[in-house]
C-alpha positions in Angstrom: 14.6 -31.7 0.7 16.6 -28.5 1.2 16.0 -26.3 4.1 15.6 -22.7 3.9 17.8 -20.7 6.0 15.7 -18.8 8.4 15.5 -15.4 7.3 14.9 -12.1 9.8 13.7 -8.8 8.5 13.7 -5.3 9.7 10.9 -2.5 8.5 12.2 0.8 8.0 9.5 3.2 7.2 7.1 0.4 8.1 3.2 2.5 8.1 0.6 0.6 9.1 2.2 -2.7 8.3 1.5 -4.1 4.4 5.2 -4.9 4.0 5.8 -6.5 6.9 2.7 -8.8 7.1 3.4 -9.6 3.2 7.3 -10.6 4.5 5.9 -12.6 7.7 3.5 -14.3 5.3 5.7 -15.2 3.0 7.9 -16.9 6.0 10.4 -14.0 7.2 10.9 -13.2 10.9 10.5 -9.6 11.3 12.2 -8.4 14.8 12.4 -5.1 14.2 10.3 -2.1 12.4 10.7 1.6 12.6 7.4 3.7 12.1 7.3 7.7 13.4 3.4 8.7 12.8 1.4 8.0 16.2 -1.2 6.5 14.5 0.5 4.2 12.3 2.5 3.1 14.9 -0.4 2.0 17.2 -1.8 0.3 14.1 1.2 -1.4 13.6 2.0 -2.6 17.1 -1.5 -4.1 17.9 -1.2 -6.5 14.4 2.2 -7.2 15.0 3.0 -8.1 18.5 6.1 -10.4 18.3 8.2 -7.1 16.4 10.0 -5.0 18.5 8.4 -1.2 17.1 10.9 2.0 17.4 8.3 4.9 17.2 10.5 7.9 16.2 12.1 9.7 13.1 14.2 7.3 11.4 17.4 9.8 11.6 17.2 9.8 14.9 17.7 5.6 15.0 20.9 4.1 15.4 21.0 1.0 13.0 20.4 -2.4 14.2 22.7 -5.6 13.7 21.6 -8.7 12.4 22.2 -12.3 14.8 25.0 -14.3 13.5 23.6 -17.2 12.0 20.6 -16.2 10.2 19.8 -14.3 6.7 19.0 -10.5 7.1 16.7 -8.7 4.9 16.5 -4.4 5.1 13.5 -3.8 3.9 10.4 -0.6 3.8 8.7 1.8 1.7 10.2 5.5 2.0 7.8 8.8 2.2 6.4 8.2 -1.4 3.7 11.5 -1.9 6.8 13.2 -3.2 7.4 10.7 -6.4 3.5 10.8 -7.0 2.3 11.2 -10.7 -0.3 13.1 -8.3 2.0 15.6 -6.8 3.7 17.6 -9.9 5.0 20.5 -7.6 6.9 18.0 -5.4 8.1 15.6 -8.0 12.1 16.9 -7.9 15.4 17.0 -5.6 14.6 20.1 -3.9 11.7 18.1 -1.8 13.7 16.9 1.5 11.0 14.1 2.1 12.3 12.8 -1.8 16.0 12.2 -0.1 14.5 9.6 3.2 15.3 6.9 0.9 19.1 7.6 1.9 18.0 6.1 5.5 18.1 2.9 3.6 21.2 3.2 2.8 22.6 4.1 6.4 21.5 1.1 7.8 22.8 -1.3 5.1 26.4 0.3 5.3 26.3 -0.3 8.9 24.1 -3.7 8.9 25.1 -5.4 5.9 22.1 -7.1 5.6 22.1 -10.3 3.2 19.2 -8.5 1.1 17.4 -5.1 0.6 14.0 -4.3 -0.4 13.5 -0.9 -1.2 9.3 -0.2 -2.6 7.7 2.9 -3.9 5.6 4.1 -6.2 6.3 4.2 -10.3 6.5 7.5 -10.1 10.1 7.7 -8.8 11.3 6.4 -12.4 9.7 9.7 -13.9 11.2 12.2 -10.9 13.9 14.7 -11.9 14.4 12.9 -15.0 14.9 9.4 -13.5 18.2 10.5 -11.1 16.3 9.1 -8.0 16.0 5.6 -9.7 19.8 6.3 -10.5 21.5 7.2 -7.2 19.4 4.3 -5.8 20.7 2.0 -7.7 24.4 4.1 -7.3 24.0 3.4 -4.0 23.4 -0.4 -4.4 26.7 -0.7 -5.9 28.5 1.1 -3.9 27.6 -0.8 -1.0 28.4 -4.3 -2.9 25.1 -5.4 -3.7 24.0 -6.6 -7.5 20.5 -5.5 -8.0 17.3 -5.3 -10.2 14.4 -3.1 -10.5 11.2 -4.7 -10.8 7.8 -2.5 -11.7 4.8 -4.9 -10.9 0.9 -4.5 -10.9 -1.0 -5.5 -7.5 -3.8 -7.1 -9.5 -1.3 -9.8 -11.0 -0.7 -11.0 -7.7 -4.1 -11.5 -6.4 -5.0 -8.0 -4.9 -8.8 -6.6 -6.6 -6.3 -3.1 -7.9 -4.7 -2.2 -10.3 -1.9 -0.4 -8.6 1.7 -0.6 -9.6 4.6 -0.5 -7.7 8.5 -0.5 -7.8 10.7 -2.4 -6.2 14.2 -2.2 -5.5 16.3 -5.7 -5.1 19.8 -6.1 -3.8 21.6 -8.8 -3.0 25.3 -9.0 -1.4 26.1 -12.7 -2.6 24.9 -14.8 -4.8 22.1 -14.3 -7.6 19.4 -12.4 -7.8 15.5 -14.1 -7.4 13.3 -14.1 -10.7 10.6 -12.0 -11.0 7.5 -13.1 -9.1 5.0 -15.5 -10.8 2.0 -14.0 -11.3 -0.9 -15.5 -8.6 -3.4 -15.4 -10.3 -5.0 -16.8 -13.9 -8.0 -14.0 -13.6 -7.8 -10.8 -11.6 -10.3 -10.2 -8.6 -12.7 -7.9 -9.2 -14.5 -5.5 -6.9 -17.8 -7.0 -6.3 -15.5 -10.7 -5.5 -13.4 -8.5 -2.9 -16.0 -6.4 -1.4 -19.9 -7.3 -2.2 -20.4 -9.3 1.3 -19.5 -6.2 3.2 -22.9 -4.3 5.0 -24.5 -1.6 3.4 -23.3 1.6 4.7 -24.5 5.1 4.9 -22.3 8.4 4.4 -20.7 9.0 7.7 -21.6 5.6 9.5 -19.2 5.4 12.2 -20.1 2.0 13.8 -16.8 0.7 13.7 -17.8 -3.5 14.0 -20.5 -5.0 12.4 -21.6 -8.4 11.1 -21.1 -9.5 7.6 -24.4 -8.9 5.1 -24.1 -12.0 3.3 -21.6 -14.7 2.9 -18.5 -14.9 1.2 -18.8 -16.5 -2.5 -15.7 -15.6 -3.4 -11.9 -17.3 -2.8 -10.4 -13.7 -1.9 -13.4 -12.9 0.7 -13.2 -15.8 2.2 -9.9 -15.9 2.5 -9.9 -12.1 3.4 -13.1 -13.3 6.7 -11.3 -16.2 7.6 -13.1 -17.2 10.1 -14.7 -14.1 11.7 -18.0 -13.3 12.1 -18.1 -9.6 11.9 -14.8 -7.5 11.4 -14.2 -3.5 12.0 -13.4 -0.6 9.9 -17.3 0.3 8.8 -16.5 3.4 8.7 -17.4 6.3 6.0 -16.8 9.9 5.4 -19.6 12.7 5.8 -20.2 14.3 3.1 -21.9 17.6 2.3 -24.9 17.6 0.0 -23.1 19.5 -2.6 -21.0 16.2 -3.0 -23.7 13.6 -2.6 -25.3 15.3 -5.7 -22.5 15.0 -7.3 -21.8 11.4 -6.7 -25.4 10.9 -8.0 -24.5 12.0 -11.6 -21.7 9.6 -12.0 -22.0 6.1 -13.6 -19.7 2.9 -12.6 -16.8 3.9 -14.2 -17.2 7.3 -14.6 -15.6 10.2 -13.1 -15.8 14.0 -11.9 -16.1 14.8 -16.2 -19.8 13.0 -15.3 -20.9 16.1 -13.0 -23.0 18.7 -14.2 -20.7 21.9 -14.5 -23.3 24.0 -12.5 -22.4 21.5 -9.6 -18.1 22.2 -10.3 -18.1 26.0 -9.7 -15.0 25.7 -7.1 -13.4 23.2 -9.0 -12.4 26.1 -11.8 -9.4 25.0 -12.5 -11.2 21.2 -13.7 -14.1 22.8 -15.3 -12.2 25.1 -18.4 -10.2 21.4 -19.0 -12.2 18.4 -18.8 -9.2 15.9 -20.0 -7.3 16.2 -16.8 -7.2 15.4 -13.4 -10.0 11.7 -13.9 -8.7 10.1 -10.8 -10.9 12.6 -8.7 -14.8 11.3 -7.9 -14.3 7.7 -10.0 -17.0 5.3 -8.8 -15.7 1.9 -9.2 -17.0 -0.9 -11.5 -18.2 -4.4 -10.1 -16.6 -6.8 -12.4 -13.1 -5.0 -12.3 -10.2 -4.4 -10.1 -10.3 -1.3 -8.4 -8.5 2.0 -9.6 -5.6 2.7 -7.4 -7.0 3.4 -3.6 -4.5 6.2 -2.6 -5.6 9.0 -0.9 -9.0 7.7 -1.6 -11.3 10.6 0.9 -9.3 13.4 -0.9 -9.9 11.5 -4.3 -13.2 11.3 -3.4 -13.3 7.1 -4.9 -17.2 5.8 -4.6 -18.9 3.2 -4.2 -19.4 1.1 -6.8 -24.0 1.1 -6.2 -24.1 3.4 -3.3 -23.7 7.1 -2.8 -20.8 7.2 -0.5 -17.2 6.8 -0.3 -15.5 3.1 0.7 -15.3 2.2 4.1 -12.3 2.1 5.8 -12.5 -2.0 5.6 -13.6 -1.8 1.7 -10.7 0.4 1.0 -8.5 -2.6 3.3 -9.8 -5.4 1.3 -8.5 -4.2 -1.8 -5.7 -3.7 -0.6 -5.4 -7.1 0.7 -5.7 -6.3 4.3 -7.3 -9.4 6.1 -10.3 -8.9 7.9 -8.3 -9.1 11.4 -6.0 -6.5 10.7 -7.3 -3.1 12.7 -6.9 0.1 11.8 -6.1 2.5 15.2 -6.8 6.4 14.6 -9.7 8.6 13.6 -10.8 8.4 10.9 -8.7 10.4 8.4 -5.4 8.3 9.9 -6.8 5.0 8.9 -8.3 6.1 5.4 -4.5 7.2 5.0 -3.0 4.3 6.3 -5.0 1.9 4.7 -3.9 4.3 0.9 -0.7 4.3 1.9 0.5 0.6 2.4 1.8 -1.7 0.3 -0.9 -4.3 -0.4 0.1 -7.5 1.7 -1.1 -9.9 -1.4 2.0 -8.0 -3.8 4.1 -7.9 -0.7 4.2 -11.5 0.1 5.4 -12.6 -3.8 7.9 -10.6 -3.6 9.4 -11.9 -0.7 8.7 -15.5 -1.6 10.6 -14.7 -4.4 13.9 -14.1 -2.5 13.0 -16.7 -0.4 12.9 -19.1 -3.0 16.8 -17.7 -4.4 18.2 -18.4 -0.9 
């Protein structure tokens, strides 16, 4: 039996931590990860304890060496809002956040790490006519590395979404990994993910409570390990302006469910009711989820009850375990928990450059 090499990773942009628990599950040491936002950062420390966390703006970093010896792998997930299908009037070069991706590059000229991993959303294909997605991959060949592009859906991998994401693959020697297998025969649905969750009113805000029934499902299970009662319980209050909306709309409906008379300062919606139907979506049971994202702004709902997720319903599908904690108010862990990479995607990934070593 061949052994693989030990491989050590480093998290540039790291959030609350979806990357790096997908790479430390899928067998690579990660020493080192760089995350600026307070919030995140305490997130991030607490669930990962053995990495050595730099808390400040990337630009300010010097670069970090890899030990002789072992395999390197540069890896994170620059600022994406500005690629978002979600966010026209930032989708082009002129948006400074759309050029942190370039961080990326500064550590790997100085590093040369045997690998990089660079994620974000699909959206970057689409920005300022695809020339991100070019100089990216510019870049990759300037610095000696042979690369791919691989655009895959969370919900192939085992994660209850259906949320795509790219990712960037470059390798200094040697030839690049195959595209991840897919995980799963049948996609996990909602009501598998979530359904032994407690019931939860708008605005509850007891953090930890005890599970409401058990886990029939693989992914739940897997997901409570276990525990006996996990955190994160925690919903946003709501007006009653929006709770009467949220009664109108059916399991896979959206905002185009809402009486008009209840839309009157969403103007701009009413006079075009084809556009913008990622806004109040209540989920279905027996499906994935619709991307999680910003979820409070989207205003995603419960699939039965009246009431956005939870912070921990919104975690489960993205793969979070049931140990991970979210530090912050509120609003910081709902966008932690939208922003991450989901663990589930992140781990086949890196078994899949694992398994190329």
């Amino acid at each position: 039996m061949v052994r693989k090499p030990k491989i050590l990773g480093i998290d540039l942009f790291a959030g609350a931590g979806g990357l790096s628990l997908g790479a430390q599950l899928a067998g690579v040491d990660v020493t080192h990860a760089i995350e600026n936002h307070p919030a995140a950062a305490e997130t991030y420390r607490i669930n990962h304890p053995q990495t050595r966390l730099i808390d400040k703006d990337i630009r300010l970093v010097a670069p970090v060496n890899k030990k002789t010896g072992s395999l390197s792998i540069l890896f994170g997930g620059p600022p994406c809002q500005g690629f978002s299908t979600s966010n026209q009037r930032t989708r082009s070069t002129s948006n400074p956040r759309n050029w942190l991706f370039g961080e990326f590059f500064r550590f790997a000229r100085f590093g040369k790490p045997d690998w990089i991993v660079l994620e974000n959303v699909k959206g970057l294909r689409e920005t300022a006519q695809g020339q991100f997605e070019d100089m990216i991959l510019d870049e990759f060949h300037n610095l000696g590395y042979s690369s791919a592009v691989w655009s895959l859906c969370a919900a192939d991998y085992g994660v209850p979404q259906k949320r795509h994401r790219l990712f960037f693959i470059g390798r200094r020697r040697g030839n690049l990994p195959s595209l991840p297998k897919r995980g799963v025969t049948h996609p996990v649905t909602v009501r598998q993910a979530i359904a032994d969750l407690p019931r939860l009113a708008v605005g509850a805000d007891v953090d930890e409570l005890r599970y409401r029934i058990s886990a029939s499902h693989a992914y739940a299970k897997k997901m409570r390990g276990t525990r006996a009662s996990c955190t994160g319980h925690l919903v946003t209050t709501n007006n009653d302006l929006v709770l009467e909306r949220y009664r109108h709309i059916p399991p896979g409906g959206n905002w185009t469910d809402i009486p008009k008379r209840l839309m009157k300062n969403y103007t701009n919606l009413v006079d075009d009711r084809s556009r913008h139907t990622g806004i109040y979506r209540r989920l279905k049971w027996d499906e994935p989820s619709v991307v999680i994202g910003n979820y409070r702004k989207n205003m995603l709902i419960h699939p039965e009850q009246d009431r956005g997720l939870s912070v921990r319903e919104a975690a489960r599908l993205q793969s979070f375990p049931d140990r991970y904690a979210f530090l912050g108010s509120i609003g910081f862990q709902q966008q932690q928990v939208g922003n991450a990479v989901p663990p589930l995607l992140a781990e086949a990934v890196f078994r899949a450059i694992i398994d190329a070593c």
